[in-house]
C-alpha positions as CSV (number, residue, x, y, z in Angstrom):
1,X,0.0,0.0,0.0
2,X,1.5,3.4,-0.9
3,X,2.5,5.6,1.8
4,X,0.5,8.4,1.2
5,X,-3.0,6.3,1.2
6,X,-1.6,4.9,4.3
7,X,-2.0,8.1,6.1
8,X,-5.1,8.9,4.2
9,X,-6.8,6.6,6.3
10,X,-5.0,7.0,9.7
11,X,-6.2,10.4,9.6
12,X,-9.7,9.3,8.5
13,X,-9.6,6.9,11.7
14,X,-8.6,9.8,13.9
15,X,-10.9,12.5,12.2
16,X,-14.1,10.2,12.9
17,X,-12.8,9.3,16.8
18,X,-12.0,12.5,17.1
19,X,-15.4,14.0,16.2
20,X,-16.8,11.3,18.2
21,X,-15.2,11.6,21.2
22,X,-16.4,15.5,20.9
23,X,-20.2,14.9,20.2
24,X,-20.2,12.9,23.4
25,X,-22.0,15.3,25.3
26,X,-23.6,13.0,28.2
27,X,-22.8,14.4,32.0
28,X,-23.0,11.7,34.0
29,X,-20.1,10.9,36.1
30,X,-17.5,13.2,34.7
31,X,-14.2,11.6,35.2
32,X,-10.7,11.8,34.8
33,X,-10.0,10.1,32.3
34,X,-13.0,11.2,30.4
35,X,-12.0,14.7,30.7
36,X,-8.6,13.7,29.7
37,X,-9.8,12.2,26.7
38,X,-12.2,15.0,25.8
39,X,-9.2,17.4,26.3
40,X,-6.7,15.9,24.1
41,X,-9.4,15.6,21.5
42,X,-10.4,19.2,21.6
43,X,-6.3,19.8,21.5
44,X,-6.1,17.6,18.3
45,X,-8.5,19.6,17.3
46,X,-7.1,22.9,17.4
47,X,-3.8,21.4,15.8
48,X,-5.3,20.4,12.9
49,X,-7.0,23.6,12.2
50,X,-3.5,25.5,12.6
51,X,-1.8,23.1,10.9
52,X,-4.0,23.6,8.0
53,X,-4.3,27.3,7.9
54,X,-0.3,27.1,7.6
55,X,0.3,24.8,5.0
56,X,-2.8,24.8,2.8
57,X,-1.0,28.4,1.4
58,X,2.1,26.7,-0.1
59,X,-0.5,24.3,-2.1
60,X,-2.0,27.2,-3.5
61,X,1.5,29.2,-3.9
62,X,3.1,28.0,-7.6
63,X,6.4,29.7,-6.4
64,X,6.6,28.1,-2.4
65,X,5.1,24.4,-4.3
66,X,8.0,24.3,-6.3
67,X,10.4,24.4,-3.7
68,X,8.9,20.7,-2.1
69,X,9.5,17.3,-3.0
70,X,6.9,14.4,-2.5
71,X,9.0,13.4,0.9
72,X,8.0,16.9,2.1
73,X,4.1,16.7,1.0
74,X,4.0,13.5,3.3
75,X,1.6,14.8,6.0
76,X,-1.1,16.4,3.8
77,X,-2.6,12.9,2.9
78,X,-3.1,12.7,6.7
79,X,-4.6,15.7,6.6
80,X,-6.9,15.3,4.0
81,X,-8.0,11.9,5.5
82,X,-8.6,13.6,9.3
83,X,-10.4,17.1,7.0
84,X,-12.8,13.9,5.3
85,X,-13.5,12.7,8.8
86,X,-14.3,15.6,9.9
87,X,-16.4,16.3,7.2
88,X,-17.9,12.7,7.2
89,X,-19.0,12.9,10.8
90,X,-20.4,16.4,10.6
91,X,-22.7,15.5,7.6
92,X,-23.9,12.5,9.7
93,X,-24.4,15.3,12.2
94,X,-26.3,17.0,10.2
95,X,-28.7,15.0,8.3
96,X,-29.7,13.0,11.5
97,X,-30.4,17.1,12.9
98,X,-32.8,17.1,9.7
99,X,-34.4,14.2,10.1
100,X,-34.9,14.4,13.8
């Protein structure tokens, strides 16, 4: 399997637990580890979304794309794959707000 579909679908795996470990809204018995969870998911959260507001200008930049090589572009397939799962889970999100 190549490399880059590889981390395609590790980030798909962490975009959907991610958004599911966020959605989980229920109050009962907050714990530590719970929180802990929650928190790291809310922190890989906000890393994502700076990560991508940093590098999605040098795919859009001729002059700063030239200057990579495929080894570089290595963690944008993980970010695509945890941006789909995102995506994926939120559309779930919101059709079953629709239909509900």
């Amino acid at each position: 399997m190549d490399d880059s579909l590889k981390l395609f679908l590790i980030g798909l795996a962490i975009g959907i637990t991610v958004s599911i470990i966020l959605d989980d809204n229920e109050d009962d018995g907050e714990g530590f580890m719970k929180s802990f969870v929650t928190a790291g998911a809310k922190l890989w959260h906000l890393v994502f979304l700076i990560i991508m507001v940093t590098t999605i200008p040098f795919l859009a930049i001729e002059p700063l794309k030239k200057r990579f090589k495929r080894k570089t572009f290595l963690p944008f397939p993980l970010l695509a794959g945890n941006g789909t799962g995102f995506l994926f889970m939120a559309l779930i999100g919101g059709i079953l707000s629709l239909v509900s």
